[in-house]
C-alpha positions in Angstrom: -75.4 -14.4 41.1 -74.3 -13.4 37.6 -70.6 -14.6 36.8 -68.6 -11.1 35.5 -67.4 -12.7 32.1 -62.8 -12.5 32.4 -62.0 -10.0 29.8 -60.1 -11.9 26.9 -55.8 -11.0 27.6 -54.7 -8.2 25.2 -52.1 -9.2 22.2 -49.6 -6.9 21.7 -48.8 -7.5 17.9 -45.6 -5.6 17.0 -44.7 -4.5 12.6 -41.2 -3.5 12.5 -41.5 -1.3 9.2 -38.4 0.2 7.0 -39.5 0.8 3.0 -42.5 -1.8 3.8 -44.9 -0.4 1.3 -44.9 -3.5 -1.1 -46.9 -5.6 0.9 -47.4 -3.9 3.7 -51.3 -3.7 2.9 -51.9 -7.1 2.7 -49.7 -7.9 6.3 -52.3 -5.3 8.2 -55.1 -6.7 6.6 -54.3 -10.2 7.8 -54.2 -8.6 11.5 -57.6 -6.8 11.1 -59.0 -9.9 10.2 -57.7 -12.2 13.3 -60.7 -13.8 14.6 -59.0 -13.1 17.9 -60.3 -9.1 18.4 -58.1 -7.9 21.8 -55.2 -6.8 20.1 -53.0 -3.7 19.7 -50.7 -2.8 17.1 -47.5 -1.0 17.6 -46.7 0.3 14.1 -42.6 1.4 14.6 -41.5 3.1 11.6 -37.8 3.0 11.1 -37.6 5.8 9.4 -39.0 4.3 6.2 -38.4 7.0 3.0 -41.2 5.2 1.1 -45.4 5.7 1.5 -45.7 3.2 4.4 -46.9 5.9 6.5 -49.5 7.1 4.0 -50.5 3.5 3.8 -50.7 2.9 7.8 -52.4 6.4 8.0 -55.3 4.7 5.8 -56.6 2.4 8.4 -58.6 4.1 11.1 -58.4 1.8 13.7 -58.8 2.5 16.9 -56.1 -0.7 18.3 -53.3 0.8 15.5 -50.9 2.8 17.4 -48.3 4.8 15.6 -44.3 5.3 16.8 -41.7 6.3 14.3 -37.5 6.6 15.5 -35.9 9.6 15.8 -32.3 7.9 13.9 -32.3 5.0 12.1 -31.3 2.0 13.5 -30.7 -1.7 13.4 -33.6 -3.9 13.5 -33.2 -5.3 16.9 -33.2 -2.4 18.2 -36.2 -1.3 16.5 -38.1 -4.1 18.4 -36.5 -3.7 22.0 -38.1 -0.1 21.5 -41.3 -1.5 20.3 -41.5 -3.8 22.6 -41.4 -1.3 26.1 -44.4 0.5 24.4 -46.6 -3.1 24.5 -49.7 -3.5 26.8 -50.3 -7.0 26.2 -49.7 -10.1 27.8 -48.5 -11.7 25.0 -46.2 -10.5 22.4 -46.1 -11.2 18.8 -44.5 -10.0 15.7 -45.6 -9.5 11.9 -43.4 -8.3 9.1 -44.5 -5.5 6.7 -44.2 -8.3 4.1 -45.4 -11.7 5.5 -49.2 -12.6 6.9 -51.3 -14.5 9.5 -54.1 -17.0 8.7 -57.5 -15.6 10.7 -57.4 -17.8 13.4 -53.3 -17.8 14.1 -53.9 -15.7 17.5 -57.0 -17.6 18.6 -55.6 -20.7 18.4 -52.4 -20.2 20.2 -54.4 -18.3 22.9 -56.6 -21.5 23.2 -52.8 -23.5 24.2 -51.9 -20.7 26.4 -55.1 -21.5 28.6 -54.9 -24.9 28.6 -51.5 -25.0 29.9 -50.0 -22.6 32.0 -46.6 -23.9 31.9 -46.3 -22.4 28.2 -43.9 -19.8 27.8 -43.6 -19.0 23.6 -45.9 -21.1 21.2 -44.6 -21.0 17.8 -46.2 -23.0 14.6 -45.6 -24.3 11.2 -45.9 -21.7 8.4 -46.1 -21.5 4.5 -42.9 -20.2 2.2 -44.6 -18.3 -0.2 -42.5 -17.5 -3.4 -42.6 -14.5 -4.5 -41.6 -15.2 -8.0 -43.3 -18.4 -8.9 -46.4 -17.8 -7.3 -47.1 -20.9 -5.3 -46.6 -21.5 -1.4 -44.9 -25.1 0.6 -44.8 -25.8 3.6 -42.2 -25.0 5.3 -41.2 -28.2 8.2 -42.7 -31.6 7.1 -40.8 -32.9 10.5 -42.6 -32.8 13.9 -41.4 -29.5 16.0 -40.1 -30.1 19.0 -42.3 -28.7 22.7 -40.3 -27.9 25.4 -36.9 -26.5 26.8 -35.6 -27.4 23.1 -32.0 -25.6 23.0 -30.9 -28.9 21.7 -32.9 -29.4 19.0 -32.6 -25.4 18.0 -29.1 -26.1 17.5 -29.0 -29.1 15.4 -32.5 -28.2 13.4 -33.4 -24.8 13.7 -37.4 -24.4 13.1 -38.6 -21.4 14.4 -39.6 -18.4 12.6 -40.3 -15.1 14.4 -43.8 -14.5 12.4 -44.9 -17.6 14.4 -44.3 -16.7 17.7 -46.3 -15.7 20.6 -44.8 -15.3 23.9 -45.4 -14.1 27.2 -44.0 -10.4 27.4 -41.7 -11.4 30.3 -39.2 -13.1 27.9 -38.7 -9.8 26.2 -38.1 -8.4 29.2 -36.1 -10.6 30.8 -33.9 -11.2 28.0 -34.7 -9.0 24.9 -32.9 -9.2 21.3 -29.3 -8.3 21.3 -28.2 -5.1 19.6 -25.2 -6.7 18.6 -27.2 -8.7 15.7 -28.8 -6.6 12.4 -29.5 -10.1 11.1 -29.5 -13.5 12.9 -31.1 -11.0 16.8 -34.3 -13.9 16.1 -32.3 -17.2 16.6 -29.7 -15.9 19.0 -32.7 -14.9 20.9 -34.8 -18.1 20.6 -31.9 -20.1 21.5 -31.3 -18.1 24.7 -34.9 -18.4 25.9 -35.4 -21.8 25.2 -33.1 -22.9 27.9 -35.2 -21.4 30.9 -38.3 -20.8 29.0 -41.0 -23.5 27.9 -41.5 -23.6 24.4 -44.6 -25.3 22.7 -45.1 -26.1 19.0 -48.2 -26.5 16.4 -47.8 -28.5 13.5 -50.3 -26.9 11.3 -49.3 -24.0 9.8 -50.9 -20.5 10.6 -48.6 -18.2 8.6 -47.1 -17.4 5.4 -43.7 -15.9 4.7 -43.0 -14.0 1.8 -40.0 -15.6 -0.2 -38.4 -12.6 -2.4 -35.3 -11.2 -3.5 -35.6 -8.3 -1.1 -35.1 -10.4 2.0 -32.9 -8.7 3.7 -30.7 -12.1 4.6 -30.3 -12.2 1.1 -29.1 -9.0 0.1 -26.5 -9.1 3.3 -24.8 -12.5 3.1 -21.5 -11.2 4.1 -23.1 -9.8 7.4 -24.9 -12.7 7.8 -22.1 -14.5 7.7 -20.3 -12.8 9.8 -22.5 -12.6 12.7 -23.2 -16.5 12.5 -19.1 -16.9 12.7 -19.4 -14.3 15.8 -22.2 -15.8 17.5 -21.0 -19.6 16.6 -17.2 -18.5 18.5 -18.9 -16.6 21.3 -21.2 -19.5 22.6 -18.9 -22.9 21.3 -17.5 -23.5 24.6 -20.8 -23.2 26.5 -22.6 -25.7 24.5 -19.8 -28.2 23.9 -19.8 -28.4 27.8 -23.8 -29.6 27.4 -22.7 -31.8 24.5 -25.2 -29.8 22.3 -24.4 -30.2 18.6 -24.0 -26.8 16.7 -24.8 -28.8 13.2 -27.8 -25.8 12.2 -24.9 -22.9 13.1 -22.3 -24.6 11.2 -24.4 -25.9 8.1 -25.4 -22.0 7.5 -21.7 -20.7 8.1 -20.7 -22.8 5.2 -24.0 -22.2 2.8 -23.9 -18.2 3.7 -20.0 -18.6 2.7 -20.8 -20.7 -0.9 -23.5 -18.3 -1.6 -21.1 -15.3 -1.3 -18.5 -16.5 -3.1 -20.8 -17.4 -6.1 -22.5 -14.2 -5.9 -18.9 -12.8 -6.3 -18.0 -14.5 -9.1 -21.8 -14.0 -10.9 -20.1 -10.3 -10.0 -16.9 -11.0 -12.0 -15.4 -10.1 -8.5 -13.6 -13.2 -7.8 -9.5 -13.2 -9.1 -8.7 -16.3 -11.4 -4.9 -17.2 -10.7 
C-alpha cells in the first residue's frame, strides 16, 4: 500500500504594518520567496495613512490575507489581534521593514521535527544600517537552548523577527497591552521559564538599522516602561537569584541617550 505523504504544518507569518511603505516591498518579497511554501500571511494594517495598502494590494497571492483595525492602537495589541486570526501551527513575525533569508522557515521547521520538546526557535540575524549600507552580525556569542530566563536577563539575544514558536505560547500567554515598546522581551522572558527555547547560530535574518526605529524616536517611553517592568518583576527574580544586568544596562543607556538628545535639543537648563 501507498504511504499518503503528511501534509507539510502551515506557518502563520504575521506583518504588523503602520506607515510601512519604505521597505515594505522588499519584507513581502523575502516571504514569497521562503523555500518553505505552506504559509499564510496575516497582513494587519494599523491604520497606516501612507500607500502600504496599495502596495500589499499589488501581490495577488492567494496565502496573503488582508485585516486592517477599526482604531488605532498600540503595537501589542495589534499582534494579540493578529495573532487569533492565525491557522498555523507555528507562528512567526516579519516587520514591514526587516527580511528573511529563503531558507529561514525551512530550516527551523527541520529543528521543530527533530525534536519535539522545542517550543520557540529563534536564530542569529544581520544589523543592517540603513545609512552606511553595510550589514554585521548581530551575536558573535553562542545563544543559549533551553528554559533560558537567566541568561535573557543578564544577555538579552533574542529578536522577534527570528522567532518561530508554537501558537500555544501566544495563547497561553500573549503580549501585554501594557507595553507600546519593550511587549517582545517582557514576553520572551515570560515564556522562557515554562517554555523550551532552542537557538541557531547562523543567522537567517536581517534587521533594518534606521533612524525611524521606533525605540529610537521614543526613548522616554522606552525608558519608562523598562523602569516599570524592571520594579514590577525585581522581587520575583531576586528570589531565583537571577541577575537583571540586560534590564538595568538599558535603563541607564535609554536615560544617557535622552538626556543627550535633550541637550542636542538645547532643552537641558545650565545652572
Amino acid at each position: 500500500m501507498k504511504k499518503v505523504k503528511k501534509k507539510t504544518p502551515l506557518v502563520t507569518v504575521i506583518m504588523n504594518c503602520y506607515n510601512g511603505e519604505k521597505y515594505l516591498n522588499k519584507s513581502l518579497k523575502s516571504l514569497i520567496n521562503q523555500k518553505f511554501k505552506n504559509w499564510e500571511l496575516i497582513f494587519w494594517n494599523n491604520k497606516s495613512t501612507d500607500g502600504s495598502k496599495k502596495i500589499f494590494k499589488r501581490f495577488k497571492d492567494k496565502r496573503f490575507r488582508y485585516f486592517e483595525n477599526k482604531k488605532f492602537t498600540n503595537l501589542y495589541r495589534s499582534r494579540n489581534y493578529a495573532i487569533k486570526k492565525a491557522k498555523g501551527k507555528y507562528v512567526s513575525f516579519l516587520d514591514t521593514d526587516d527580511w528573511w533569508k529563503k531558507t529561514k522557515l525551512d530550516i527551523q521547521l527541520k529543528y521543530f521535527k527533530k525534536n519535539p520538546k522545542i517550543d520557540l526557535i529563534y536564530s542569529n540575524f544581520f544589523i543592517y544600517d540603513e545609512k552606511k549600507k553595510n550589514k554585521y552580525l548581530f551575536s558573535k556569542k553562542k545563544l543559549r537552548s533551553g528554559f533560558i530566563t537567566k541568561y535573557l536577563l543578564e544577555d538579552y539575544r533574542i529578536f522577534i523577527l527570528t522567532v518561530l514558536a508554537k501558537k500555544k505560547l501566544f495563547i497561553e500567554s500573549g503580549f501585554s497591552k501594557r507595553y507600546d515598546i519593550i511587549g517582545d522581551f517582557d514576553f520572551f522572558v515570560r515564556s522562557s521559564e515554562k517554555f523550551y527555547f532552542e537557538s541557531i547560530q547562523k543567522p537567517l535574518a536581517f534587521y533594518r538599522h534606521h533612524n525611524d526605529n521606533y525605540s529610537k524616536l521614543r526613548l522616554d517611553k522606552y525608558n519608562q516602561e523598562l523602569n516599570f517592568w524592571y520594579n514590577k518583576f525585581k522581587r520575583k527574580y531576586k528570589k531565583k537569584d537571577f541577575r537583571m544586568t540586560h534590564v538595568k544596562k538599558e535603563i541607564i543607556k535609554s536615560k544617557v541617550k535622552l538626556f543627550l538628545k535633550k541637550v542636542s535639543l538645547g532643552r537641558v537648563v545650565q545652572w
